[in-house]
DRENSESE-326688 format. One record per residue (C-alpha): residue in one letter; x negated, y, z negated. Coordinates in steps of 0.25 Angstrom, whole numbers, padded with zeros to 4 digits, always signed. Last residue first. Example, Ala and Ser with C-alpha at 12.3 -4.5 7.8 and 13.67 -1.06 7.14 Angstrom:
2
s-0055-0004-0029
a-0049-0018-0031
***
This chain:
367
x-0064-0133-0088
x-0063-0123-0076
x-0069-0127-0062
x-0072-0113-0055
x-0067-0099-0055
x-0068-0097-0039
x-0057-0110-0038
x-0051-0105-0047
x-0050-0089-0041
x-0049-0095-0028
x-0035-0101-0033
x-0030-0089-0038
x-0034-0084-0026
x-0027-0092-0018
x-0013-0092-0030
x-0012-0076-0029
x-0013-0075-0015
x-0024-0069-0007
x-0026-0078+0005
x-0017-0070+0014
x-0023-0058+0010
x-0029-0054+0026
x-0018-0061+0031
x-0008-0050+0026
x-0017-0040+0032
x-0019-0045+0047
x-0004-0041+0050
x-0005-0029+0045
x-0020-0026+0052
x-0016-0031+0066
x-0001-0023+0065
x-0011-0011+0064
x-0023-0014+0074
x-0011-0016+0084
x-0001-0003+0079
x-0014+0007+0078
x-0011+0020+0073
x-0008+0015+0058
x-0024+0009+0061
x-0029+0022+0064
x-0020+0030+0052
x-0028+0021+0042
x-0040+0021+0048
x-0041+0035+0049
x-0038+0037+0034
x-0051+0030+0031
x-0058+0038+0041
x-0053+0051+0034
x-0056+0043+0019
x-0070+0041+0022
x-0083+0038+0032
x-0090+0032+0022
x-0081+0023+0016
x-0081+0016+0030
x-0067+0012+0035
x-0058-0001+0034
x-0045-0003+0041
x-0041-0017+0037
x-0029-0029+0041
x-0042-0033+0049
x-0051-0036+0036
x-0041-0032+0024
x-0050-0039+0013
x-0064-0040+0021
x-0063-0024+0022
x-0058-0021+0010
x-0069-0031+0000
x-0078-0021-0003
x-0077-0006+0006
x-0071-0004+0021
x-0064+0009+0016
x-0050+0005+0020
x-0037+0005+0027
x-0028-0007+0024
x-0017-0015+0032
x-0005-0016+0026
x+0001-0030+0031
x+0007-0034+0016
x-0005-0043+0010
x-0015-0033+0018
x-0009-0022+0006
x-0011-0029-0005
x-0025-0034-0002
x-0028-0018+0002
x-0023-0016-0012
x-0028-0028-0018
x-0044-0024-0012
x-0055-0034-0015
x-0068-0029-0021
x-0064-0013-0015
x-0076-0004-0012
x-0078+0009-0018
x-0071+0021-0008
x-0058+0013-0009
x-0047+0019+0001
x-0039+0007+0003
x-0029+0012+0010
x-0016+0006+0014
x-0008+0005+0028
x+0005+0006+0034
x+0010+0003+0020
x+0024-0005+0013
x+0017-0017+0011
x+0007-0009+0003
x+0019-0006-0006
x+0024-0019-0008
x+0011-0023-0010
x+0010-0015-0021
x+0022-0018-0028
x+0019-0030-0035
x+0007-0023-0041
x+0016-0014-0050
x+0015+0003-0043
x+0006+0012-0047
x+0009+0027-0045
x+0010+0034-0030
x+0002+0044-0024
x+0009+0049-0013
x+0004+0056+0002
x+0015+0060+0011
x+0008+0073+0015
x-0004+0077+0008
x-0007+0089-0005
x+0000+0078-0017
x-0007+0066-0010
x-0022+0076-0014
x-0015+0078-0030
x-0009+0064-0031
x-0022+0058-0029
x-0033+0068-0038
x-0023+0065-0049
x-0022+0049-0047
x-0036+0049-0048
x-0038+0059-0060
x-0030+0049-0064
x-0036+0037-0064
x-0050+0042-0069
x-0046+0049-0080
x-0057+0043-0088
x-0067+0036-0082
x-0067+0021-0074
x-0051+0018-0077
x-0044+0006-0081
x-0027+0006-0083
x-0025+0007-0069
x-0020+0020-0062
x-0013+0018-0050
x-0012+0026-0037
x-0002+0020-0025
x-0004+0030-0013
x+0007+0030-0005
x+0002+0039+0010
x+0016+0043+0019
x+0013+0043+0033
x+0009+0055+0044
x-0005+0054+0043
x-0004+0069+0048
x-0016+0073+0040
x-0025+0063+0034
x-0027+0061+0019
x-0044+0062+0016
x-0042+0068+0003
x-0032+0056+0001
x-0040+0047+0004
x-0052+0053-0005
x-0041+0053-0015
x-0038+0038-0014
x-0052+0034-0013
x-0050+0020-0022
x-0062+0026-0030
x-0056+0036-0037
x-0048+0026-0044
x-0033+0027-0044
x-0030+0013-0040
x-0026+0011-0028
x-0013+0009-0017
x-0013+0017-0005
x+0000+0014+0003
x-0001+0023+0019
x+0013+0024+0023
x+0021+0019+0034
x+0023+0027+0047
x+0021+0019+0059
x+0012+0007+0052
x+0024+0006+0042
x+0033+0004+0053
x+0025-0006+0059
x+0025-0013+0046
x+0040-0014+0046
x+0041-0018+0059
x+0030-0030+0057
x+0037-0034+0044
x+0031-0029+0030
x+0021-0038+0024
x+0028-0048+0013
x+0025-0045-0002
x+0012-0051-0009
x+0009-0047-0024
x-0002-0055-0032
x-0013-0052-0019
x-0026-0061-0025
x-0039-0054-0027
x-0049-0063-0019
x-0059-0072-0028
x-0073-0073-0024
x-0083-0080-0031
x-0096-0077-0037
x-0109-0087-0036
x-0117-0075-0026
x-0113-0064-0036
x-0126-0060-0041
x-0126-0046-0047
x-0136-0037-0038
x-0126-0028-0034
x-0126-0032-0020
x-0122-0045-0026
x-0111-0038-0033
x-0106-0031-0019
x-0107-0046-0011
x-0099-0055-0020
x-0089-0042-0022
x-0088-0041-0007
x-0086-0056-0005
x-0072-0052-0014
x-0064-0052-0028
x-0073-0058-0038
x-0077-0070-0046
x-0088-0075-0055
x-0089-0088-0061
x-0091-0096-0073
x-0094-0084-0079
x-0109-0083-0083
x-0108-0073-0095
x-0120-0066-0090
x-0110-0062-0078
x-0103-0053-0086
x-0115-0047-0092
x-0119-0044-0079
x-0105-0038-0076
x-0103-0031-0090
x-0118-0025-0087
x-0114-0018-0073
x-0114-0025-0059
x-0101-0020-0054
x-0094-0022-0043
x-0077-0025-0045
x-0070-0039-0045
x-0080-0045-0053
x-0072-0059-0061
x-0079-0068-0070
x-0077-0081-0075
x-0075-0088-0085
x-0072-0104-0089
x-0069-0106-0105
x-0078-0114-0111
x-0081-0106-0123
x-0070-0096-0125
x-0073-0083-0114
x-0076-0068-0120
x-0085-0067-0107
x-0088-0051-0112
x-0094-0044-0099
x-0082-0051-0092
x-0072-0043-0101
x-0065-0043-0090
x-0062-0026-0090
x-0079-0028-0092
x-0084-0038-0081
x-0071-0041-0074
x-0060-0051-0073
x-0065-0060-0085
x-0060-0074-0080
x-0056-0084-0092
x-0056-0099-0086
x-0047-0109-0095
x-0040-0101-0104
x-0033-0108-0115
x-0025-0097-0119
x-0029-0098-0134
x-0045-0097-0128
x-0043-0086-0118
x-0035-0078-0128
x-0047-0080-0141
x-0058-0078-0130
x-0052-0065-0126
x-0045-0062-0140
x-0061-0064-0146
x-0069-0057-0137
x-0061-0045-0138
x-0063-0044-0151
x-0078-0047-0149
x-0079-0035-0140
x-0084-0025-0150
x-0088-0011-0140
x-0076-0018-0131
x-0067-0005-0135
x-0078+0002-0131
x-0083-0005-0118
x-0067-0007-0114
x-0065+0008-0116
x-0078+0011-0106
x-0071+0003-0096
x-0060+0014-0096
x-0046+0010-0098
x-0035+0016-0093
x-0027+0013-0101
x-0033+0011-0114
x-0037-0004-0116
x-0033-0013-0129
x-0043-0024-0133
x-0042-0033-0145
x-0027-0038-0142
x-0032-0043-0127
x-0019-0045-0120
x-0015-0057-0112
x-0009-0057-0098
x-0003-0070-0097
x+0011-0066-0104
x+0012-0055-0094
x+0011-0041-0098
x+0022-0031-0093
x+0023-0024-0105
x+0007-0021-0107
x-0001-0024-0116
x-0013-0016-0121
x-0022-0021-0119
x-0034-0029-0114
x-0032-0039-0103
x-0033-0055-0105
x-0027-0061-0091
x-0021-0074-0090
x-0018-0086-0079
x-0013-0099-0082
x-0014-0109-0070
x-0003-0114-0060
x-0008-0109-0047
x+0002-0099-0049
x-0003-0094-0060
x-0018-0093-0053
x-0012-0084-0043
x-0003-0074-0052
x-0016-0074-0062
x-0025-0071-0049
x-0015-0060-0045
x-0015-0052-0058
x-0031-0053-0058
x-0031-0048-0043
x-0021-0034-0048
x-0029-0033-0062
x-0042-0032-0052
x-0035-0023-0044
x-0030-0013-0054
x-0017-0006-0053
x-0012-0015-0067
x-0001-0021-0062
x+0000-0027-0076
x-0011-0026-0083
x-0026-0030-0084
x-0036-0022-0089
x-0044-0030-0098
x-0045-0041-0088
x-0050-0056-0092
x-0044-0067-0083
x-0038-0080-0090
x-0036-0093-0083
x-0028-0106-0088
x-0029-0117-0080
***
């Protein structure tokens, strides 16, 4: 079968989540033995594979705002055109437009008899949604039983979608008992985000607790899409300048995807700080698959995600609490080795080729 998913954004270890769980299915559905693509806009990149194809008739900025994408699609026809015209030389089989706009959901530009479906991996329940839907995708999938339930709280009818877990692309070995004890004893805290505001990075930071005694890695990384102007690095600015006043605290650039687990692996603990809720969760995904456990706010889809291997506290009582439950379960041997060795069984299911398979299975009979 040939596949084709629809994201204007996409690059290589682009720091995005969606880009991340997108990059995974196709690994998953090639090694089930099926074609997989993804059309993104340009410009190219040198690290582009041969099956990531690049739109000639729309060229983003980086970062891109969404109000870009609405003026540079003010005439979408062109567009319309090379999307059909790719999906129809390649011989596409099912095309999945990956969101509402940076999908080009809102637009369907799908040959005749060519399966669709559409894929919501964050709240919303604007026009490019509604109009998304008008175009009766042949089905409707997201990340998580949250998203089912936050959209239908929303008063969008999600009662016939499907859910289709983010898949882990990179896996590495958990650390051996001795090593993770020593890592509970005195290794660091690993933060990796993406610099939004609403990851809650500089809140934790503001909240940094004195005599924690263990370095703090924060991994911050700008993707090429941003919600206003300036947004990104008025992020990582505001960051650098409250680690630069606390002891053993580091911000740290983007690192390729491959080495994120790597890095987690190499944590006591990770937060995930998120004061919006998180639809899945790759990063705490990440980190269970190596025997991290995970501190959170208890927001989306963190709580089912890391279950036991888990620390989750209320938004509402803030980042101090947050902080506690970090250095509460480093002071607890038992509840700790419990969590680690919960966390890699919490993702088991999460492989590439399994959730390949849900996704097809999810997407329907194609023709």
């Amino acid at each position: 079968m040939n596949v084709a998913f629809v994201l204007l954004t996409h690059n290589p270890d682009e720091p995005a989540g969606i880009e991340r769980s997108i990059a995974a299915l196709v690994v998953g559905l090639r090694e089930l033995g099926h074609r997989a693509l993804v059309i993104a806009a340009g410009p190219g990149a040198a690290d582009d594979g041969e099956d990531l194809l690049r739109l000639n008739s729309l060229v983003l900025p980086r970062p891109a705002l969404e109000e870009h994408l609405t003026a540079l699609l003010a005439d979408p026809s062109p567009v319309e055109r090379e999307v059909r015209g790719l999906l129809a030389g390649h011989e596409v089989d099912l095309v999945c437009w990956v969101d509402a706009v940076w999908g080009l959901g809102y637009l369907s530009p799908a040959p005749a008899g060519t399966a669709t479906a559409l894929m919501v991996h964050v709240p919303r329940t604007d026009a490019p949604l509604y109009r998304s839907l008008g175009h009766c995708p042949g089905r409707v999938l997201t990340v998580s039983d949250f998203m089912v339930e936050e959209l239908a709280r929303e008063g969008v009818d999600s009662s016939t979608w499907a859910v289709v877990p983010n898949a882990l692309m990179h896996t590495v070995a958990p650390p051996a008992p001795g090593e993770r004890e020593a890592l509970r004893e005195s290794g660091p805290v690993r933060i990796v985000a993406r610099a939004e505001p609403h990851k809650g990075i500089a809140e934790l930071l503001k909240a940094y607790p004195a005599g924690l005694g263990r370095p703090v890695q924060i991994v911050l990384a700008e993707a090429g899409f941003e919600y206003w102007p300036g947004m990104q690095n008025g992020v990582v600015t505001e960051c650098r300048a409250l680690a630069a006043a606390l002891p053993g605290v580091e911000i740290l650039p983007a690192m390729p995807w491959q080495e994120v687990p790597v890095f987690l692996a190499g944590a006591a603990v990770t937060v995930v700080s998120s004061t919006s809720p998180e639809t899945f969760g790759n990063v705490a995904a990440e980190a269970l698959s190596v025997g991290t456990p995970v501190a959170g706010y208890g927001l989306g889809h963190l709580p089912a995600l890391t279950g036991p291997a888990g620390r989750m506290t209320a938004l509402e009582s803030g980042p101090g609490v947050l902080w506690k439950a970090v250095t509460g379960l480093l002071d607890d041997p038992v509840a700790y080795r419990a969590a680690s060795a919960q966390g890699p069984r919490q993702v088991a299911a999460l492989t590439p080729s399994a959730v390949a398979q849900a996704f097809l299975d999810a997407a329907g009979p194609v023709r």
